[in-house]
N, C-alpha and C positions, 0 to 999 in steps of 0.2 A: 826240556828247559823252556824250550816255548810255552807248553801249558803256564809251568812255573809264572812266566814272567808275564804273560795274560792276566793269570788268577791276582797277581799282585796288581795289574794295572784297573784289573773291574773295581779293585777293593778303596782304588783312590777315585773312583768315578761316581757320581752323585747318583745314579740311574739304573734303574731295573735291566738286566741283560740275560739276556737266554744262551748258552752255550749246546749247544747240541754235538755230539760228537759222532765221525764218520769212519768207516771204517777203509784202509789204504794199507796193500804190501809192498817194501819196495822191493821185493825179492818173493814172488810167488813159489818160484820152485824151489826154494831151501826146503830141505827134508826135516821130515820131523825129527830123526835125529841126525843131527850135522857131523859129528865126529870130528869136527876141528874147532877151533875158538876165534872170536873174536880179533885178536892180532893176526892169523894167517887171513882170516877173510879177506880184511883191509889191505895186505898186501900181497896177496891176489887180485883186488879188486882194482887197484889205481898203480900198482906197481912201486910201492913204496918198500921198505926193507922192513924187518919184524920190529926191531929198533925205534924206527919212527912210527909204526904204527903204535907201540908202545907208548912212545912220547906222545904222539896225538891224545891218546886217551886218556894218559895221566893230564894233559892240559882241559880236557874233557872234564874228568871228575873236579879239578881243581874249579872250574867253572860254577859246574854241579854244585860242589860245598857252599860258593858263595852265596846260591841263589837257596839256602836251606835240604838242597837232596845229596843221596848218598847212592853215589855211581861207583860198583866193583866192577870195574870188565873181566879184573882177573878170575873173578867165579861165575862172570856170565854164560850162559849154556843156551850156543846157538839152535835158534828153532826154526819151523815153519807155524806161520802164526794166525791160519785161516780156520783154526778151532777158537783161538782165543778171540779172534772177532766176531765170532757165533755165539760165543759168549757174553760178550757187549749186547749184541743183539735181543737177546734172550733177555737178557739183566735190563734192558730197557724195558722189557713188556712190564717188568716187575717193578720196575719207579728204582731201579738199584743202577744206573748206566752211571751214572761218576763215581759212585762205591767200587763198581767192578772194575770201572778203569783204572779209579788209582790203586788196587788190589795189585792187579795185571803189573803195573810200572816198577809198584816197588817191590814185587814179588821178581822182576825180573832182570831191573836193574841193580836194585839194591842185594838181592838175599840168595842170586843163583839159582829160583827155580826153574824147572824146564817146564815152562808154561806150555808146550807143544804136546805133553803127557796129559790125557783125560782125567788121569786118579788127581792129579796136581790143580787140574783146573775146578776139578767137582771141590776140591778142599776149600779151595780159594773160593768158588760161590758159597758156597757154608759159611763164611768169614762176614762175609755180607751180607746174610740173611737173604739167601736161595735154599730152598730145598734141594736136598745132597739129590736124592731122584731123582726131581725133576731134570735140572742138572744133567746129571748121568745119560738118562733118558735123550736128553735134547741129542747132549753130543754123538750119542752112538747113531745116531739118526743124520739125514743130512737137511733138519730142519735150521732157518736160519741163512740157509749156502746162499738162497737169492738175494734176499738180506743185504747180504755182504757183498756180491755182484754188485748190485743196484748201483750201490754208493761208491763200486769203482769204474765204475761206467761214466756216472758222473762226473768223477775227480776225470776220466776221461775227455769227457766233453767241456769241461770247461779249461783243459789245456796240463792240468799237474801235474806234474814230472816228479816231484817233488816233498818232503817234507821238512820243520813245520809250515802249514799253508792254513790262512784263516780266511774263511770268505763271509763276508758280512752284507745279509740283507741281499743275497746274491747275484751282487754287484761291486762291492767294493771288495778289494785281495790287500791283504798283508801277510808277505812272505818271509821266512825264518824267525828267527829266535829274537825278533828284537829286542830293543829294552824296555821295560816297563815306561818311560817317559815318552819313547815314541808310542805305544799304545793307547798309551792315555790320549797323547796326543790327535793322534787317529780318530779314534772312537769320539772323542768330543764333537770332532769337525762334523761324525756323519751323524750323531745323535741331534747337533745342530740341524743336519737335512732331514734327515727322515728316519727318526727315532734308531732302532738297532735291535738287532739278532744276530748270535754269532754261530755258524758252523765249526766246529774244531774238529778236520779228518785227521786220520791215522792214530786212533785211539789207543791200538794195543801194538805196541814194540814194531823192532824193524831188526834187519839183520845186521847193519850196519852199527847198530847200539851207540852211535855218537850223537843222534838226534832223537825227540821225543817225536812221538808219532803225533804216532800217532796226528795234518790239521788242516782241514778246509772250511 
């Protein structure tokens, strides 16, 4: 939803802006297949009952709908998501890094894929105009893996705990989902200082599924 409400604030902004997206897990050792779902996570994770964690997501989706996307937790299928960041990866070299990201999202928010499966991901680069090979190739390889390191070294170094996280010009932070008016808002003040570039980390899903990644 962060993206979301970004993308709708550039679109009220007079100005040329660069989004560059980073890659961030907030859960590195989720396995690739999880065998539980998204409600028990939740209430594992913070000690909440299946109930609310329920409730949470329904007010989630409800969220989601306003802002134009379509959030099913009920068929989301928890992963580990450090092939799908090597996939960003990869899909940058090829000028496809926003295609594949928003692949990634609503492949995984929206439609239940298990984006953590290679057959699932090689389909999804196809969709975007990747070669299905190359693709395949990449993933069964650990080309990429630094890649994705780099960029959590840095969300490291510069303090994120967190996502969504936007770092702009890297010095200015705007943190969670805000509203497109504070964006605008933002963005004008530094375009007023010293034009604008924006990083968006956590490109491809999290385990938690209440947040878009995906942002620094």
């Amino acid at each position: 939803m962060g993206k979301k409400r970004l993308e709708d604030a550039i679109q009220k902004i007079n100005h040329p802006i660069t989004v560059d997206y980073r890659c961030f897990e907030l859960d590195p050792t989720m396995e690739r297949d999880a065998g539980y779902n998204i409600y028990e996570k939740l209430s594992s994770k913070y000690g909440m009952s299946l109930d609310q964690a329920k409730a949470n997501c329904r007010n989630m989706e409800q969220m989601a709908y306003e802002l134009g996307l379509d959030f099913r937790f009920d068929t989301q299928v928890l992963t580990n998501t450090f092939d799908a960041h090597r996939l960003v990866m990869f899909s940058k070299e090829h000028g496809r890094m926003h295609e594949m990201t928003d692949r990634l999202l609503r492949a995984y928010y929206s439609e239940g894929q298990h984006i953590g499966d290679h057959a699932t991901l090689v389909d999804l680069a196809e969709e975007v105009g990747l070669y299905r090979a190359e693709a395949a190739d990449m993933l069964a390889s650990n080309e990429f893996s630094q890649a994705v390191r780099l960029d959590e070294q840095e969300a490291e170094q510069y303090g994120i705990k967190s996502i969504p996280f936007f770092l702009i010009n890297k010095k200015y932070a705007i943190t969670g989902a805000q509203s497109p008016e504070v964006f605008v808002q933002s963005l004008q003040q530094i375009i007023e200082q010293d034009g604008l570039t924006v990083d968006q980390s956590g490109a491809a899903c999290d385990d938690d599924g209440c947040e878009l990644p995906d942002t620094k």
